[in-house]
Structure formats: C-alpha cells, structure tokens
C-alpha positions in Angstrom: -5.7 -14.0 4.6 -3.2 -11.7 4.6 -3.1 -8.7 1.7 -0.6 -6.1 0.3 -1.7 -2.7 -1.2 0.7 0.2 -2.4 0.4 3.3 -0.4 -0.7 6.8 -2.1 0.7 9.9 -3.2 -1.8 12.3 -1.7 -2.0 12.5 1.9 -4.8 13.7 4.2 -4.1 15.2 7.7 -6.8 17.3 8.0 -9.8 15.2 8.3 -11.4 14.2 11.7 -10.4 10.6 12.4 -13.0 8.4 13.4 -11.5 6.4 16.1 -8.2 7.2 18.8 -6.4 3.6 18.2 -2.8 3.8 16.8 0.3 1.1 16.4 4.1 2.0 15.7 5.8 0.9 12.8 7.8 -2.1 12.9 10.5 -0.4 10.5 10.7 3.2 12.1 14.3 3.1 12.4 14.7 2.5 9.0 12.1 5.1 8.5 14.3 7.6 10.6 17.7 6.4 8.7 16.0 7.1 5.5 14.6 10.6 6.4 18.3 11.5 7.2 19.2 11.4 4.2 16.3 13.1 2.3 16.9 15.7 5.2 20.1 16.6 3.6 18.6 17.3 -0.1 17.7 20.7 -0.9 14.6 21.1 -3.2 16.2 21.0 -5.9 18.1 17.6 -5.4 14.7 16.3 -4.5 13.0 17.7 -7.7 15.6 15.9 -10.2 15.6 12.7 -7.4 11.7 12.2 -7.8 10.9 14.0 -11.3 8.0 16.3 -9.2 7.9 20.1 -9.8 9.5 22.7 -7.6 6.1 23.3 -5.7 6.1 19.6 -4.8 9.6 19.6 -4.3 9.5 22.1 -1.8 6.4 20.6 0.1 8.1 17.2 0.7 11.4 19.5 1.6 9.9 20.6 4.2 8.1 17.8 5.5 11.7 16.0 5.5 12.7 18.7 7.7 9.7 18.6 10.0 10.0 14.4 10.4 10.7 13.8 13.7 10.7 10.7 16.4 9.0 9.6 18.7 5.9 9.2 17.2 2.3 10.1 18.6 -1.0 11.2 17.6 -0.2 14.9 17.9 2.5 14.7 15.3 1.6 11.7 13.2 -1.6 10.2 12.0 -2.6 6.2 11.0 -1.6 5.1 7.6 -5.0 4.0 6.8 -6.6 7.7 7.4 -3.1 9.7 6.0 -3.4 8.1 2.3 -6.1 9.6 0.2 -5.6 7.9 -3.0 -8.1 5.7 -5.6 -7.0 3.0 -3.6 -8.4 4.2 -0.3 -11.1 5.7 -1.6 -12.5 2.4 -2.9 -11.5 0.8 0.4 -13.2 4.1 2.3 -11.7 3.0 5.5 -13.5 6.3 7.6 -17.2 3.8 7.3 -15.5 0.9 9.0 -16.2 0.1 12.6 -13.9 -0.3 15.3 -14.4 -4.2 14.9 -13.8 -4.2 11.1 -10.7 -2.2 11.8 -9.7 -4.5 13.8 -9.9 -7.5 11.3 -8.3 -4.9 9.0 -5.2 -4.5 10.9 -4.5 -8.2 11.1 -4.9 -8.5 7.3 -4.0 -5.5 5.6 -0.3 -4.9 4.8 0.7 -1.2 3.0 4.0 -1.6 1.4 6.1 2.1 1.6 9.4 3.2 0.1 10.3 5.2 3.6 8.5 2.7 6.4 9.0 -0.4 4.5 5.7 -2.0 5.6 2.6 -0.2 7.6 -0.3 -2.3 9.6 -3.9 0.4 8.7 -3.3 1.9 12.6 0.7 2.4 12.4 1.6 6.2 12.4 3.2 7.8 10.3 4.5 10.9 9.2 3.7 13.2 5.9 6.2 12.1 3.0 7.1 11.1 -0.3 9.3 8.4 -1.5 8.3 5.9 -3.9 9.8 2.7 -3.6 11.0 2.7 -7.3 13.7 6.2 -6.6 17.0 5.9 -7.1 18.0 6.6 -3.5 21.2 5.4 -3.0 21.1 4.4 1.0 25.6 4.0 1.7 26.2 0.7 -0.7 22.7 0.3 -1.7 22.0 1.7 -5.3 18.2 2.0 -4.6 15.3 1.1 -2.1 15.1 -2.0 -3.5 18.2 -3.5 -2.6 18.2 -1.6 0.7 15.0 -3.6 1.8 16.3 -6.9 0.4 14.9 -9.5 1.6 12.9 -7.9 5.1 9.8 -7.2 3.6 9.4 -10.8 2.2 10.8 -12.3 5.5 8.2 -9.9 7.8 5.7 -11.0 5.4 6.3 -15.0 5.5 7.0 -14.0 10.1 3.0 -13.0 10.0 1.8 -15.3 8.2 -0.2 -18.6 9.5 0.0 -22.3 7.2 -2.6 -22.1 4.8 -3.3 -18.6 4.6 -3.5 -16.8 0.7 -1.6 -13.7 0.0 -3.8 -11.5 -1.9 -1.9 -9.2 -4.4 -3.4 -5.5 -4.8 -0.3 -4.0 -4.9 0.9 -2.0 -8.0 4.2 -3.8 -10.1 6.6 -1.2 -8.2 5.6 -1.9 -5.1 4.8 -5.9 -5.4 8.3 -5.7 -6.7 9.5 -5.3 -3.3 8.6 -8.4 -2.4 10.3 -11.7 -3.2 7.5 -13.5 -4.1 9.3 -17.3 -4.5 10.4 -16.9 -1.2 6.6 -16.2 0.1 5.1 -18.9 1.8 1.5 -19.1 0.8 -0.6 -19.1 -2.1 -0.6 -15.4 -4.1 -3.8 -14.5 -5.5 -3.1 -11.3 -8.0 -6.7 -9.9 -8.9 -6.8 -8.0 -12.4 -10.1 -5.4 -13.0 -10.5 -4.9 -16.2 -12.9 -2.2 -18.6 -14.7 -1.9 -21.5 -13.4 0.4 -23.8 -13.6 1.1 -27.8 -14.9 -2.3 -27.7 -11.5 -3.8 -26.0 -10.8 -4.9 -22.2 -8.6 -3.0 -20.7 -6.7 -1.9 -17.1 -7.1 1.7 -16.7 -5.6 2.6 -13.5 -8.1 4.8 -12.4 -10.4 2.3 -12.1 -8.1 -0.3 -11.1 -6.7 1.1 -8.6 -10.1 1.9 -6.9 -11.3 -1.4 -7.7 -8.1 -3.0 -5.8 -9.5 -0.6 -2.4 -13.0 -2.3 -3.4 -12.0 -5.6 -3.2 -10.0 -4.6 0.0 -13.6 -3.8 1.3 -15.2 -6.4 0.0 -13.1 -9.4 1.6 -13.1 -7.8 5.0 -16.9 -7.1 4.8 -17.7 -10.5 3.3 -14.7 -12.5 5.7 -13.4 -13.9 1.9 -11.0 -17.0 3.2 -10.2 -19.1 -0.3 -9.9 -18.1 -4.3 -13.7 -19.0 -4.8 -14.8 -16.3 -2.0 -12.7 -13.7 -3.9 -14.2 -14.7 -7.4 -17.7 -13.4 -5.4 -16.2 -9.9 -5.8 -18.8 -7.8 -7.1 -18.7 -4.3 -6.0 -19.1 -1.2 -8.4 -20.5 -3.4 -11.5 -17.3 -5.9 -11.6 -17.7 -9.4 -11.8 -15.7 -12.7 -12.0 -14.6 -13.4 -16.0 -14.0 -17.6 -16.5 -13.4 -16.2 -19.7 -10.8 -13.8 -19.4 -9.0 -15.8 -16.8 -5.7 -17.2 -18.1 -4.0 -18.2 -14.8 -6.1 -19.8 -11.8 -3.9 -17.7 -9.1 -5.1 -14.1 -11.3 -8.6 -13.6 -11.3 -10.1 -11.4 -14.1 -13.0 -9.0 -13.6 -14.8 -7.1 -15.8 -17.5 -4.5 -16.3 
C-alpha cells in the first residue's frame, strides 16, 4: 500500500530527532533549480508571489538564500521530523520505532511544491512553496505544469501489481498527480464532524484525522479497503451510511 499526504506549512528544526537514518531526495535537482529562482526574489516579490505577510516573507527569504547542496544531517533534517502540521501531529511520527519507520518509508509518499515528492527519511531544507503558486519555472506557467507528468510516473515506478493508493492528500496537492494514469486502486478517505446538527469536513480535524489514519494503517499493517474501513482512532468510525462512492470511505464522529 502505497500513500500520499500533503506536506505542512510549519516546520520544526529544533526538536531532538529520535533516530540518525536519512535518504536523499529523488528530485533535489529540481529542488536546487527551483530554489534558484526564489533566490532571486526579494521579500517583497515573495510576499505578493505567496499572499504571506512581510514577517513571513522575509523568513522564507532568507531561507532561500541559506538553501544550499549537498545535503546532510548538519544542514538539513528528515521530512517526516521538519513538518509540524495537523497532519503530522495525528501521524506523531517521533513515537514510532525504528522498524515502523521503516515500513513507513516504503509506504508513505509526501507530495512538495519545491522537492516534488519526499520518502519520511529524505532531507530536506526549511522552505515554503505550495504547489498551487504561480511560479512561472522558463515556459512553465506554474508548478503544476512544471512537474507534469513525473510525480504520477515516480508514483506508478514504486508501485507493485495490486497495491491500493490511499489518498490523504489535500485537493492542491492530489492535484499534482494524474490520477487516470495511476496504476492501482485510489482509496480517498473523507472524516467528517458533527456540527449544528450537520456533517461536515472541518479541516482541522480532517487534516489530523488524515495523520491518524496514516498511523493507524502502519500500526494495524491495513492491506485492502475493508482494513481501512477498521479506522477508528480519536472517536471516528466507518459510515455505510454516508458512503456514496465504494473507493471514498466516510467517517464520522
């Protein structure tokens, strides 16, 4: 089972990490292509670029300046431990042992606007570039059409016959993807509230549901759409109900 999560705004590179392993991206040249060209924006490019204050435009600024190759633990830290988001908080990846990491890096897939796609261990450098900018890379109007087609074809390289792709991944990032092109089964969990008497998705919540589930199918070694319907972490469960496609489980609490 292989599964796609979006990365996270906030970073952490501050916090003791819990074990020494690291991998290298498979995209840092894009990575490195891509930071050249933020490296030429001054804060106040990158303020209008992204819509973020001058406070944040001046943080990433300067983390753009500071990006550089090779990579290694003294400069750069595991995607897994450097996002700090709801996500990764319901996935709480600093509990997981060296075994369940490893399971973790086979599965787990973080889709990134600047590295394209990250394994939990890859390093990576402090930034900020969400896949849906308008970064025009030379005759490519945005990020989308800059990755094209890799992502999908990276994807489809590392995946085995048989094997589900679980969807966790918010629309801007999923949309990265070419998902009739993906060869296996996509499996888009939706979490869902009560509230005012309605169901609904608030992000909060979904998004640290979709780290939960992360959790739960690496702890509970989830293979087929029935083992994900066993989801049941922080009150959710599995709605019949409220399920209008097969391939988009509903849960509710």
């Amino acid at each position: 089972m292989k599964i796609v999560i979006s990365p996270a705004k906030s970073l952490n590179y501050e916090s003791e990490l819990p074990m020494a392993k690291f991998t290298l991206p498979e995209f840092i040249e894009d990575a490195e292509k891509l930071n050249k060209i933020l490296k030429k924006k001054k804060p106040t490019a990158l303020s209008e670029l992204m819509s973020i204050s001058d406070n944040l435009a001046q943080l990433n600024w300067q983390r753009n300046q500071d990006f550089t190759t090779p990579f290694t633990p003294e400069n750069s830290r595991p995607a897994i431990y450097a996002f700090s988001g709801d996500v990764y908080t319901g996935l709480d990846a600093y509990t997981l042992s060296e075994e369940k990491m490893d399971k973790l890096q086979e599965s787990l897939r973080i889709l990134s606007g600047q590295y394209g796609m990250l394994k939990p261990l890859d390093l990576m450098q402090p930034y900020r570039l969400e896949m849906g900018t308008s970064l025009k890379i030379g005759r490519k109007k945005n990020l989308y059409e800059y990755w094209g087609s890799r992502l999908t074809d990276h994807l489809n390289d590392e995946m085995i016959d048989g094997e589900l792709l679980v969807n966790l991944a918010s629309n801007e990032y999923y949309s990265a993807l070419q998902p009739k092109r993906i060869k296996a089964e996509i499996i888009t969990p939706i979490f869902k509230d009560w509230k005012n008497d309605k169901l609904k998705i608030i992000s909060f919540f979904a998004k640290k549901a979709r780290g939960a589930m992360v959790r739960y199918i690496l702890d509970s070694d989830a293979k087929t759409l029935t083992d994900i319907k066993g989801f049941n972490l922080d009150d959710y469960e599995f709605s019949q109900e409220h399920t209008l496609k097969e391939n988009q489980p509903v849960f509710i609490r």
